[in-house]
N, C-alpha and C positions, 0 to 999 in steps of 0.2 A: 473778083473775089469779094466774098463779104467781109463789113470790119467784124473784128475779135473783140471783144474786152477780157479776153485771158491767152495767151500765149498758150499752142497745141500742148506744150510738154506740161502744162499741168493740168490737164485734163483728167479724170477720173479714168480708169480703167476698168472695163468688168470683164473678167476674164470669161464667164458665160457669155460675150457677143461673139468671141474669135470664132470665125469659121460659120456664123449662125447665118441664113440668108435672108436679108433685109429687105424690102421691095419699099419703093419708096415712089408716091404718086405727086405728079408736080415738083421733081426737082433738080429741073434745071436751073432756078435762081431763085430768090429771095429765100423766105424758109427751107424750101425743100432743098435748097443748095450746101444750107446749112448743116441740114441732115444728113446728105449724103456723105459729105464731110467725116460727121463725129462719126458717120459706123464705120467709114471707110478705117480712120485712124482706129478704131476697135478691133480691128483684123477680122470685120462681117466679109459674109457676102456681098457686095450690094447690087441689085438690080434697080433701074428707074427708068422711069416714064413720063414722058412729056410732051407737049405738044407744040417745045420752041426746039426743033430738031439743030439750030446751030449750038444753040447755048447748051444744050445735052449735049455736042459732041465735041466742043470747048471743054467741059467740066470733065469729063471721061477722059479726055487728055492731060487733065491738071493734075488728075488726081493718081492716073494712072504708074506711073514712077515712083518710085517704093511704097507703094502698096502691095500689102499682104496681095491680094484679092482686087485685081482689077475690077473697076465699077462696068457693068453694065448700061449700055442707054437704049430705051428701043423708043425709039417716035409712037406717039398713040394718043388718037384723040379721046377723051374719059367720056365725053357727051354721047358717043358711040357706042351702045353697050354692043355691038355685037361687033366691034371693031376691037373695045376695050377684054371683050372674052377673048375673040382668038389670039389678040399681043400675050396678056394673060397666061391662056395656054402653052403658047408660044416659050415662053418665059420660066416656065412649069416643066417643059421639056427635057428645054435646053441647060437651065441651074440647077432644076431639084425642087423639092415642095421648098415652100414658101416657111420661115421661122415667126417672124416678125413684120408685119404691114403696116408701114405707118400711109393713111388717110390723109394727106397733105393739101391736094389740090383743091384749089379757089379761087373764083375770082371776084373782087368785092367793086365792083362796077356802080358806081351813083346813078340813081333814079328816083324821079317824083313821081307819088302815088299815081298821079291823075297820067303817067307815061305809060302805063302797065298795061299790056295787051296778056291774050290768054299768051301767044306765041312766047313774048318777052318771059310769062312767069314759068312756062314750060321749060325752057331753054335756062333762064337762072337756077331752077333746081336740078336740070341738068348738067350745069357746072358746079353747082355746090353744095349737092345732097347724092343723088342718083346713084354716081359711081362710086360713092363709100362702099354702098351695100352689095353692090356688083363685083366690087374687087372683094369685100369680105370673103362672099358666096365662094368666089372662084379658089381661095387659099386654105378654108375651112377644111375640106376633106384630106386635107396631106397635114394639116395641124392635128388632124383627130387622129391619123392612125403614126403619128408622130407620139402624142398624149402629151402634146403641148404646143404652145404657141402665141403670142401678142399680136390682139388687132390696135393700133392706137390711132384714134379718130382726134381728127385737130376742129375745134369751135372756135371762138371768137368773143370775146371781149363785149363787143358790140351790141350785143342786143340785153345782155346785164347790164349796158349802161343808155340804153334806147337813144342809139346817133343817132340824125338824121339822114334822111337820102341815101338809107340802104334795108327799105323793108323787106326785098327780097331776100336778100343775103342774108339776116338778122333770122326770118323764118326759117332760112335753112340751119343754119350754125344751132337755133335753137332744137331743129326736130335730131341732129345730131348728137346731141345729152343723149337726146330720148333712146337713138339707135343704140350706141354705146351701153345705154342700161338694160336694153332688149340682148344685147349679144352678151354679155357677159354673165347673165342668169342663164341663158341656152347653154353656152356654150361651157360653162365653171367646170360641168361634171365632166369634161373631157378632158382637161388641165388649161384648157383655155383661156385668157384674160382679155377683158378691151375698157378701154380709158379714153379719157377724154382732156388733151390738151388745152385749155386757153389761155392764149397768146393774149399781151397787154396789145399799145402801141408797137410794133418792131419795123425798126430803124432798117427798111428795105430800096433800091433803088423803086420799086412802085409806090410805098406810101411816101417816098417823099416829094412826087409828084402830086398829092393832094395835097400836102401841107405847108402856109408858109413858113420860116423861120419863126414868127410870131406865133403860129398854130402849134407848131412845136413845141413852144415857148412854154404855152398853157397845157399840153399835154406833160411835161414835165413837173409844172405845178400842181396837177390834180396829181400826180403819183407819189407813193408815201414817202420812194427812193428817188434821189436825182442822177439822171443821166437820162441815155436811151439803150432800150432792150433790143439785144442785138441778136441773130439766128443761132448764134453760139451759145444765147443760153437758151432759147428753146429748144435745140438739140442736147444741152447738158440735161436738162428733165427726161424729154424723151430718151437720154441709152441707158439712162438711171429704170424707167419706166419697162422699158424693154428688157433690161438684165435679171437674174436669178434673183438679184438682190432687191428685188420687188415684186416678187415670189406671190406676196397674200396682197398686192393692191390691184382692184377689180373693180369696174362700176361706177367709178367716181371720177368726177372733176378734180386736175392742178392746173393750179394758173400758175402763170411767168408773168407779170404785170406787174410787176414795182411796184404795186399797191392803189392803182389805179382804181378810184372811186369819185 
């Protein structure tokens, strides 16, 4: 389980997520863990996907016991579009068109320039560009004859603030803006929205693996807020993001990052 820094019971409510069906890519842990989480307590639907089939079926038992709305998990690799279509379909079937898609999965893997093979850059944008649009594609046609719907695509921090030993990832997170401002002019006239998440630093069992306590240390210090951002509050944006009560927000970047510059 991830840490909190707020206690379930005062989470925000939106009564437009009860019953809404949430698809959630990448979340079996870190972020996406966090997510499936705040919709689940929303009384969503939630369905998710992931490609750590035990930690999806850990979570789905965690979560499963009073909840409105048992979570869904179906194993599927994203790099796979024609693996990622049929789970997709799959999913389409069996719950119902899709309400809300949140764009979750990533993986921010270090690498020096002079590492980069053609294979290496294909395969990084096929974890952390590719299947945005693939999943979008597949959910759009039940949002449209729904006449509504939220795509929310997750960015990164990272390449606003040019780290090093992640030009791949930073490429992608950046053409991500770009998607998000492509779908959301298409898509407006149909009551459709998509956004764009960026996450600070979050305090995940993965980045704490890159960082040591003194790396930490400095990341806390460049932030305007002290502590660490935890998946609890990038999920408090996104069910704010996804609920009725953010009706007219379209096209645009929020960031969760304590103020990190």
């Amino acid at each position: 389980m991830q840490k909190s820094t707020e206690s379930a019971a005062l989470r925000a409510i939106y009564p437009s997520l009860r019953d809404r069906h949430v698809l959630v890519t990448g979340g079996a842990s870190g972020i996406g863990e966090g997510l499936v989480e705040a919709f689940a307590a929303q009384g969503a639907r939630v369905s998710f996907v992931d490609v750590q089939t035990e930690a999806g079926e850990a979570l789905r038992a965690r979560l499963t016991p009073g909840a409105s709305h048992a979570p869904q998990f179906s194993h599927c690799d994203l790099t796979d579009v024609s693996a990622l279509q049929q789970c997709l379909a799959n999913i389409l079937s069996e719950q119902g068109p899709v309400d809300i898609l949140l764009n979750n999965a990533a993986s921010d893997d270090r690498h020096g320039i002079e590492e980069v093979t053609p294979a290496y850059w294909d395969d990084r944008m096929a974890v952390n560009l590719r299947h945005l649009f693939f999943a979008a594609q597949a959910v759009v046609p039940g949002m449209k004859e729904a006449g509504h719907g939220v795509i929310i695509n997750f960015g990164s921090i990272s390449w606003h603030l040019g780290l090093p030993d992640l030009t791949l990832y930073q490429t992608a997170k950046a053409a991500i803006e770009g998607l998000t401002r492509s779908l959301a002019r298409e898509l407006g006239p149909h009551g459709i929205r998509a956004c764009t998440i960026v996450p600070g630093n979050v305090q995940t069992p993965r980045q704490e693996k890159w960082y040591t306590p003194e790396g930490e240390a400095e990341i806390v210090a460049a932030q305007a807020l002290n502590g660490r951002i935890q998946p609890a509050d990038i999920a408090a944006m996104a069910t704010f993001l996804a609920s009725d009560d953010a009706r007219m927000c379209t096209a645009h970047n929020y960031w969760v990052d304590a103020g990190w510059r």
